[in-house]
Structures are given as C-alpha cells and as structure tokens.
RODO-2510 file (C-alpha; in nm, 4 decimals, decimal comma):
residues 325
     n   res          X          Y          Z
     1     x    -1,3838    -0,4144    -1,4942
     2     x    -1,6763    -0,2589    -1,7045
     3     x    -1,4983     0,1257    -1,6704
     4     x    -1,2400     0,0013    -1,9037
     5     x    -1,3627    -0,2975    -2,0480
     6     x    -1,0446    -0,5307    -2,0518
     7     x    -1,0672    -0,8545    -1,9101
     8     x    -0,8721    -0,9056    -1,5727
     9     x    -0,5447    -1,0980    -1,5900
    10     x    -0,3636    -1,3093    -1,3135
    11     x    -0,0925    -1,6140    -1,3819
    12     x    -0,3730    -1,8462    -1,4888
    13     x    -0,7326    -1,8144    -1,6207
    14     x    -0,8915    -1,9167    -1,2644
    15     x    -1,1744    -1,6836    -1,1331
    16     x    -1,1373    -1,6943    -0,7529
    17     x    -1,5072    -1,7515    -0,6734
    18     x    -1,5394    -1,4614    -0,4729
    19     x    -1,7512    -1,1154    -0,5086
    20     x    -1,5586    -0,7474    -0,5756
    21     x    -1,6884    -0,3934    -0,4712
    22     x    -1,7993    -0,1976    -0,7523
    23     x    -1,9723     0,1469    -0,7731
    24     x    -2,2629    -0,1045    -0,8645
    25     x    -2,2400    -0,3038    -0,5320
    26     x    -2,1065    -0,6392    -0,4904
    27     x    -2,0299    -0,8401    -0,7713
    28     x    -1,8832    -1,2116    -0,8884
    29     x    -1,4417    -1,1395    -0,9769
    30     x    -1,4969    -1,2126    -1,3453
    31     x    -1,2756    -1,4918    -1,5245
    32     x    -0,8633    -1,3578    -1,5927
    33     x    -0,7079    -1,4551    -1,8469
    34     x    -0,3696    -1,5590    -1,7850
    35     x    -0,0558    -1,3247    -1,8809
    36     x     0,1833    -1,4214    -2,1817
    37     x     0,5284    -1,4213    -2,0719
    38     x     0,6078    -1,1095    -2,2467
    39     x     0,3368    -0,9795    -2,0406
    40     x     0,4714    -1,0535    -1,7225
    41     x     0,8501    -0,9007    -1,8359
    42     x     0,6474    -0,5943    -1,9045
    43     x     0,4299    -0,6692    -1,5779
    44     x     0,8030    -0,6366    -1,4241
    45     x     0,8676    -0,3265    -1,5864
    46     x     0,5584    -0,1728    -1,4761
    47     x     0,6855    -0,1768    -1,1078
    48     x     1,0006    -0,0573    -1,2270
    49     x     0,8457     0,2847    -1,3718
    50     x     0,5422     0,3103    -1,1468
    51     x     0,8419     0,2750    -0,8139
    52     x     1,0738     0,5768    -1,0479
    53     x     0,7416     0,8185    -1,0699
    54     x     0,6259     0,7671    -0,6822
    55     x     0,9696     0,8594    -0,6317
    56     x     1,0163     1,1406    -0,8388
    57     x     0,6488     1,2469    -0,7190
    58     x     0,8017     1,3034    -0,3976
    59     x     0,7373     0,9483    -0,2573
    60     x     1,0509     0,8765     0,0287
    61     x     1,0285     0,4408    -0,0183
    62     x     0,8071     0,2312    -0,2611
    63     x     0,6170    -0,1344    -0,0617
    64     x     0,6283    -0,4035    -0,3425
    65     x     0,2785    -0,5735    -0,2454
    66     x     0,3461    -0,9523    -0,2717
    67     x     0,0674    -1,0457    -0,0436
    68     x    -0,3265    -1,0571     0,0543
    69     x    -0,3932    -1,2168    -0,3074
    70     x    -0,2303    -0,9687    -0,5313
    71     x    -0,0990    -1,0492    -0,8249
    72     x     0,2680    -1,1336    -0,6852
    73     x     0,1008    -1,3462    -0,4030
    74     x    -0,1312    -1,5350    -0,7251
    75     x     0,2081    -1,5839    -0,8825
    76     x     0,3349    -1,7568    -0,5169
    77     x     0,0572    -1,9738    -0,5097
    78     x     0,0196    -2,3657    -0,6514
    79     x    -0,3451    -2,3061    -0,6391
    80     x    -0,3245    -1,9921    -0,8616
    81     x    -0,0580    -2,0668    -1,0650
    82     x    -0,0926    -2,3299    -1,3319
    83     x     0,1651    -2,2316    -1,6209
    84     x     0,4568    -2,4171    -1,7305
    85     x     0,6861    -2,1398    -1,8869
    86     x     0,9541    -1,9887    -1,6525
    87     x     0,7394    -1,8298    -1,4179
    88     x     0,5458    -2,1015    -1,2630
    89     x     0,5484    -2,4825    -1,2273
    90     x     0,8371    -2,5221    -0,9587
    91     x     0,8486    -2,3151    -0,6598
    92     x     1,2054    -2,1364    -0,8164
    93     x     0,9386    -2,0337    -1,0842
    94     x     0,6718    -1,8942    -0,9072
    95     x     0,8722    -1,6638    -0,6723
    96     x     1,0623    -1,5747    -1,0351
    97     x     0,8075    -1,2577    -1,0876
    98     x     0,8209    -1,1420    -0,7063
    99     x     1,1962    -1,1663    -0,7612
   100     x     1,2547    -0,9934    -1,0819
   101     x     1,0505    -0,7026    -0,9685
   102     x     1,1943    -0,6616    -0,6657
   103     x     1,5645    -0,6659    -0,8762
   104     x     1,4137    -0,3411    -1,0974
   105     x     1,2492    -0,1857    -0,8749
   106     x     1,5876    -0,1400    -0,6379
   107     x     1,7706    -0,1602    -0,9044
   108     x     1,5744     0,2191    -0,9859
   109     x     1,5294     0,3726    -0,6856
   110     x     1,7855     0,1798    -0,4680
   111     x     1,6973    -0,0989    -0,2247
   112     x     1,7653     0,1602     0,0888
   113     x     1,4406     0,2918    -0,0442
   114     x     1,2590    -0,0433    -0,1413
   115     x     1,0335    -0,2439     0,0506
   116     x     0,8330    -0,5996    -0,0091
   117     x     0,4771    -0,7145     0,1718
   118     x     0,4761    -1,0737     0,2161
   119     x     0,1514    -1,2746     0,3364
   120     x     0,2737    -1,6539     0,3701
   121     x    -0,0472    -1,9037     0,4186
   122     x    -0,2866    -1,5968     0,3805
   123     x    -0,6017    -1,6883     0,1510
   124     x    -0,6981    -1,3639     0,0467
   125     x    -0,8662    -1,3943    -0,3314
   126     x    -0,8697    -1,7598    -0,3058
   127     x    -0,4734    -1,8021    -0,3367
   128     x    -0,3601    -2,1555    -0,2598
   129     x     0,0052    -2,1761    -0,1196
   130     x    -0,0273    -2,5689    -0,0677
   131     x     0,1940    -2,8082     0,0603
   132     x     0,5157    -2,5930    -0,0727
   133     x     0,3956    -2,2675     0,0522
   134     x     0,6329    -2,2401     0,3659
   135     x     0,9731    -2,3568     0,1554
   136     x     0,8621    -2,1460    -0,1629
   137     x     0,8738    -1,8362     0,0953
   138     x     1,2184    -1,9673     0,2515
   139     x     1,3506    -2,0017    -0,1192
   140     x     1,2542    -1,6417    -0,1777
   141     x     1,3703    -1,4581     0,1174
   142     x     1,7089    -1,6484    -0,0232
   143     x     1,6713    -1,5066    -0,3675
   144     x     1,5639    -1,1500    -0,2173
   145     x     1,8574    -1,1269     0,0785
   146     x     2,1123    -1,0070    -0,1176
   147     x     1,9420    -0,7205    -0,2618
   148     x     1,9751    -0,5482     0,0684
   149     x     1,6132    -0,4007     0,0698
   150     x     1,5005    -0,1673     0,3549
   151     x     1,2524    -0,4116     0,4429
   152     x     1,0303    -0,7075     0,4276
   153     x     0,6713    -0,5976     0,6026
   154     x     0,5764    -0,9744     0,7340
   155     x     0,1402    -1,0486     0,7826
   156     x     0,2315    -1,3285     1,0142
   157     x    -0,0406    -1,6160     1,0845
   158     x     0,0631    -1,8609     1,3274
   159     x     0,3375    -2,0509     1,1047
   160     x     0,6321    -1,9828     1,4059
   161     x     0,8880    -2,1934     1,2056
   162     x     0,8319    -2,0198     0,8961
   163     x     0,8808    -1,6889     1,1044
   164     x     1,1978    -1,7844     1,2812
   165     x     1,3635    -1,9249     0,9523
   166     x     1,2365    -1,5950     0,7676
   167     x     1,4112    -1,4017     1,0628
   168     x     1,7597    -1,5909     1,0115
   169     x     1,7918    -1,5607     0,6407
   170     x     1,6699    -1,1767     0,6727
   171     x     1,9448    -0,9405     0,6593
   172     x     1,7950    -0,6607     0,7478
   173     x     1,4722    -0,4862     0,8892
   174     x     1,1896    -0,7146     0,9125
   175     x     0,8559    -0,5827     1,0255
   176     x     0,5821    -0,8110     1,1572
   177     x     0,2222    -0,8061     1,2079
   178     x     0,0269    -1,0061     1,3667
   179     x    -0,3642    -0,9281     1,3506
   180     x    -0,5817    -0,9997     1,6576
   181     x    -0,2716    -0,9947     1,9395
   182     x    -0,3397    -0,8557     2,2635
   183     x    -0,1460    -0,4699     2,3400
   184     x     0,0066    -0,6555     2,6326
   185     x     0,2221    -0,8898     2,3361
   186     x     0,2781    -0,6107     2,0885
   187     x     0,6334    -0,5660     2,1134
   188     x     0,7010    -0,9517     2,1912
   189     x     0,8370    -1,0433     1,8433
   190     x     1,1048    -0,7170     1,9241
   191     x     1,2350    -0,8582     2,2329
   192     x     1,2128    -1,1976     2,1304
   193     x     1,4390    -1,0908     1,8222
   194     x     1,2045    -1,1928     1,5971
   195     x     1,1220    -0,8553     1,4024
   196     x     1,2661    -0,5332     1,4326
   197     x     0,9265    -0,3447     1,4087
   198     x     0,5822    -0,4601     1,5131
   199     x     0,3494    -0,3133     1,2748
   200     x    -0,0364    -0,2141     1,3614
   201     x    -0,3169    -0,1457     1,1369
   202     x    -0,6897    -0,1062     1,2554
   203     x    -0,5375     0,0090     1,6286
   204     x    -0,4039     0,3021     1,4348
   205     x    -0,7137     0,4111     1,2440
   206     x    -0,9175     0,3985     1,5498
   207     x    -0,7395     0,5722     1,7712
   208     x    -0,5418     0,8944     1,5401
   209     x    -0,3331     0,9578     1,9093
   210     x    -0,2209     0,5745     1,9152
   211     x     0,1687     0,6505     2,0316
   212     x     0,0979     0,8352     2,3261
   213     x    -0,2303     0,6102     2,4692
   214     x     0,0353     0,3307     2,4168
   215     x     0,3039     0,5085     2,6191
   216     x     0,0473     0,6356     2,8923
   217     x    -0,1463     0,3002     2,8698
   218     x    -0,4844     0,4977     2,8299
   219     x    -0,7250     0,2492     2,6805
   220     x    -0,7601     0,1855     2,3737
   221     x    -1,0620     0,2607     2,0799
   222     x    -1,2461     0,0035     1,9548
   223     x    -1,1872    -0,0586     1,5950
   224     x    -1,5895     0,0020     1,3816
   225     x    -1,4932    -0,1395     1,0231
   226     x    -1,7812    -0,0055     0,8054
   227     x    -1,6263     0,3521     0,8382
   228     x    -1,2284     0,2638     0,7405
   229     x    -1,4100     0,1808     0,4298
   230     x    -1,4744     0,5122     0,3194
   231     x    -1,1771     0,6585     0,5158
   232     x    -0,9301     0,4225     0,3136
   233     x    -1,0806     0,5198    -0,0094
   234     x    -1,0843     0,9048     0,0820
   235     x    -0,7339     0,8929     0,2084
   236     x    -0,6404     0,6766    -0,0634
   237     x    -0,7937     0,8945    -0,3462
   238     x    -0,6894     1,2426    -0,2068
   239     x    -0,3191     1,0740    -0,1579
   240     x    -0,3346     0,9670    -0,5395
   241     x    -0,4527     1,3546    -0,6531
   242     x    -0,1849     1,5058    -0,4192
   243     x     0,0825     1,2854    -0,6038
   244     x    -0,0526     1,3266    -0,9435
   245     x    -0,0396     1,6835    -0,8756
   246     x     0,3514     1,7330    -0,7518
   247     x     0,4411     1,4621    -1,0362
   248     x     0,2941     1,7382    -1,2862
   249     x     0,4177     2,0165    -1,1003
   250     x     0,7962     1,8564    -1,1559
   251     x     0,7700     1,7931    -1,5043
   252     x     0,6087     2,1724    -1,5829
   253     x     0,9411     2,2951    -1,3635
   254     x     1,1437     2,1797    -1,6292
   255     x     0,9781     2,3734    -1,8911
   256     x     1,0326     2,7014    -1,6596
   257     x     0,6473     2,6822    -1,5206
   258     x     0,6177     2,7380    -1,1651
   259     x     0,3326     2,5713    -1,0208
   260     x     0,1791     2,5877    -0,6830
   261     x     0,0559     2,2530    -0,5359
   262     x    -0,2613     2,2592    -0,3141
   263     x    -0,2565     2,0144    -0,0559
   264     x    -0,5828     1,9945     0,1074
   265     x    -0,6555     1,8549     0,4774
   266     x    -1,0030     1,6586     0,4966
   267     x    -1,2401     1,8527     0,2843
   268     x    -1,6315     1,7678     0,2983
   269     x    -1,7278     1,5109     0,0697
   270     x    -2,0232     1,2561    -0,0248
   271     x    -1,7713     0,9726     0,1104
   272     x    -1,8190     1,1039     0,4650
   273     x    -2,1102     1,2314     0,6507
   274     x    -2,0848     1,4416     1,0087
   275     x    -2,2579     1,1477     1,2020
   276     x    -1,9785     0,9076     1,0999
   277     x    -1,6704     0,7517     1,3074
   278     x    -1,4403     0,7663     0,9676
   279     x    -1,5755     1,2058     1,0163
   280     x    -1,4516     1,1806     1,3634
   281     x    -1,0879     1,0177     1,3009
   282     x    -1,0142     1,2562     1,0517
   283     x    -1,1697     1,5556     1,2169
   284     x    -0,9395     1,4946     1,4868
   285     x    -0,6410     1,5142     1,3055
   286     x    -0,7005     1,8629     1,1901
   287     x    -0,5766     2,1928     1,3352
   288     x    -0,9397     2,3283     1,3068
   289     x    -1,1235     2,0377     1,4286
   290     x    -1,3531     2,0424     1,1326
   291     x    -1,3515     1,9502     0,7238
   292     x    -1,2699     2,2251     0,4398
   293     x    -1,5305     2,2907     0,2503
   294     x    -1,5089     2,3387    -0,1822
   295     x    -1,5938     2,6641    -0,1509
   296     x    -1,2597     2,7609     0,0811
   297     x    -1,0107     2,5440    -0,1560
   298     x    -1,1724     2,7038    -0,4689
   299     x    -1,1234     3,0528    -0,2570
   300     x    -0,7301     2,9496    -0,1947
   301     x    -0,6815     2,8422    -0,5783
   302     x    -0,8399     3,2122    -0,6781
   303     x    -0,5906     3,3573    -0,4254
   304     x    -0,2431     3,1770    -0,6080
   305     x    -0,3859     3,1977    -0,9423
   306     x    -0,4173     3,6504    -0,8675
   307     x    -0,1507     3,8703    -0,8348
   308     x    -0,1466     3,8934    -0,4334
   309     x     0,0273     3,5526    -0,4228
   310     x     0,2578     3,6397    -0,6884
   311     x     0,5583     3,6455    -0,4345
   312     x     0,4742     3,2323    -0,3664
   313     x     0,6404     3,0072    -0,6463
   314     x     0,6530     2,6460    -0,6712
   315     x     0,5373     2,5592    -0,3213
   316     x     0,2819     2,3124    -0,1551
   317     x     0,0519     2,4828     0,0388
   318     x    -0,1650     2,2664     0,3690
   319     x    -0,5169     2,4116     0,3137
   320     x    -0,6767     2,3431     0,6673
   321     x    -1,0635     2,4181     0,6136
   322     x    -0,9514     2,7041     0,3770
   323     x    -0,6697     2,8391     0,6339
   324     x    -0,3508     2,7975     0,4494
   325     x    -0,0819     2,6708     0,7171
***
C-alpha cells in the first residue's frame, strides 16, 4: 500500500488481522476503508473494462474471482460486510456486487467466454460467511444461472449438501476442486455427476508432465511450496508484460504501426536461481532445457528492430533462450 499511497478499500472498514507480503517482508493488512456505493457501481464497471481489454489483449475467457477473500468473497461474507445500503445487510444484498459484475462482464464479452471462482466456507483474509453462508451461495448460483456462463470453478471444503444443491441449480459446466484428495478419488465428483471437471493446482506445478504420469500412473512429484512462490510471481509478471504488450501492439495497428511482439520463454532472473525446484519446473518446459538470458532477447529485439527482419510484420515471436521458434 505505501507504492501508491491510497488506503485499501473492502465493503467495510475491518482490517482482517492478518500480515501481507511486501517487497519489505511481512507486514500487518492495514485498516480499508469501506467503498461508497458509487464506488462499488464503478467497482462493477471496472470488471466490465478490465474483462473487454484481456479480451481484446488476446485473452480466450475472463475467471471473475469471487473467492479466497477477495473483494467479491468480503462482499459474501456477514463477517466482512457490515453496510446497510443495497449491497449488504441481507444475503440478496451481499451477493448483489458478485451478481452485477458477473451481468457486465458477460454482458461484454459474452457469458460463453465468462467464468466465476467461488470459495463457499473458505476463510481466506479473515472472511466470515456465518450462519447464512451455505443459502447466500444457493441464492446466488440462482441469481447467476440464467446468465448461461461457461463456468463456475468450485474450491470445495467438505460442505456435500452445499455441493449437490450447487450441482442441481448449475446449468452448465461446473468445475470442482478439492485440495488434499488422494489421485485414486480425482475424478470421483465426474462420475458421481457432481462436476464436470476436477480441477488440480499444486499437482500441476510440481509435476509440468502431469497428464501423461496420470494416464501411465507413474508416481507423482511432491509438491515444495517455497519455490511456487517465486514461480507464480514470475509467471504471473511475464504473463502481465506479454499482455500489456499485444494490448499495445492492437491499438498501434489501428494507427497503421506494425509492431512485433516478443514473447519470451523463461529468461534468467533474480526471482529464480539454478539450485531451485521453481528453475527446474520451468526449465523443463523449455525446448532448450535451459533459461534465456537478457543478452539473447536484447540480441532478438536488435534483429526485428534492423532491416533483415523487415519481411516479419505484426507477429509474436517464442524467444526460447534467444532461439526464435
């Protein structure tokens, strides 16, 4: 919060009592201060035109995050949510804001290509479902079914009820994870009809080759957490650059200036070292078997920007540790 200095906001002014990462280490989630209801319309809005750019950025679906304490899943909560205007108060009124967004952002893009993250009964950043949690999630799956989005991506702890009544009023594709089962149950909720895909998470970023040990039964890779870390924000960052950069490449098109979009494969940065498991996942991905290095990407951007790569216009070019592919 100190990069931009503007105080936090959430539905109510309630600091969660828990510690953030910073680029200063660990540190106490300062106070928010809670959104005016003009705020939240333009909260809405924001999804709206954030969902239109991803798109036109050459995104193929937008995931609405409603969940893991977010601000849709503060809005959800009775423990988060204190107002008394429109969007909290009953349990109509707290779903309100997951609703609304969910109306403009397929509303934009089209609900074929809009999806929603739900966490019922997860506490992530302190967020308090209470005793109405369960029925303020049935009332919303109600208020979302008709939209006809691809998807609702399900966390699912333990509440089987929940699940099965989530399942009925769902009309179509509902995904499902459930952390901690064993590989033998993974496609239980499928055959049980309960989801339509069973989603995985720390299976896949251990083990890059995941399909095929699951269809040969080859044993599985431990998951080693401190690493995702810094593979998450790596991926995560270089994603962000990659999008920024074909969102800017669009709008210069239109003005008649061909751009050409470098899109690098792992390239060697302080966030990974060569002794680390995160250095090993991603190595393994490559066609090379090792990261980039600056030197080779600043080689490749010489290369477009001279008259040898005149004949390439408007493309997005792999750079595999300076091999372009």
């Amino acid at each position: 919060m100190a990069d931009h200095h503007r105080q936090p906001v959430a539905p109510s002014a309630i600091a969660p009592g828990q510690q953030m990462f910073t680029a200063a280490g660990m540190q106490d989630i300062p106070m928010p201060r809670a959104l005016t209801t003009g705020e939240v319309r333009a909260t809405v809005d924001d999804f709206r035109r954030a969902a239109a750019r991803a798109i036109r950025a050459g995104a193929d679906a937008v995931e609405i995050h409603g969940a893991n304490g977010y601000l849709l899943h503060q809005f959800l909560g009775e423990g988060s949510n204190h107002r008394d205007d429109i969007y909290g108060g009953s349990l109509a009124n707290r779903a309100r804001l997951t609703v609304e967004t969910a109306q403009a952002v397929s509303a934009e893009i089209g609900g074929e290509r809009t999806g929603l993250r739900l966490s019922p009964g997860a506490p992530m950043g302190r967020v308090d479902e209470g005793s109405t949690g369960p029925d303020t999630y049935r009332h919303l799956v109600s208020e979302l079914a008709p939209l006809n989005l691809a998807y609702v991506h399900l966390l699912h702890l333990g509440d089987e009820e929940l699940l099965r009544d989530v399942r009925a009023q769902w009309p179509t594709a509902l995904l499902v994870n459930r952390p901690g089962r064993d590989r033998a149950e993974v496609a239980a909720d499928i055959e049980a009809g309960l989801a339509d895909v069973a989603t995985v998470g720390a299976w896949a970023l251990a083990n890059p080759d995941l399909p095929q040990r699951l269809r040969t039964g080859a044993p599985l890779n431990e998951a080693d957490w401190p690493p995702f870390g810094t593979l998450s924000a790596y991926v995560t960052s270089k994603a962000a650059l990659a999008g920024m950069t074909r969102a800017l490449a669009r709008d210069l098109g239109t003005r008649g200036i061909t751009v050409n979009n470098i899109q690098p494969d792992p390239i060697r940065t302080d966030l990974t070292s060569a002794d680390s498991r995160a250095h090993n996942v991603m190595t393994t991905a490559t066609a090379l078997r090792r990261f980039g290095t600056p030197e080779e990407i600043a080689g490749l951007v010489a290369y477009l920007s001279g008259p040898d790569a005149a004949y390439i216009t408007g493309a997005t070019i792999t750079a595999d540790g300076g091999y372009p592919a």
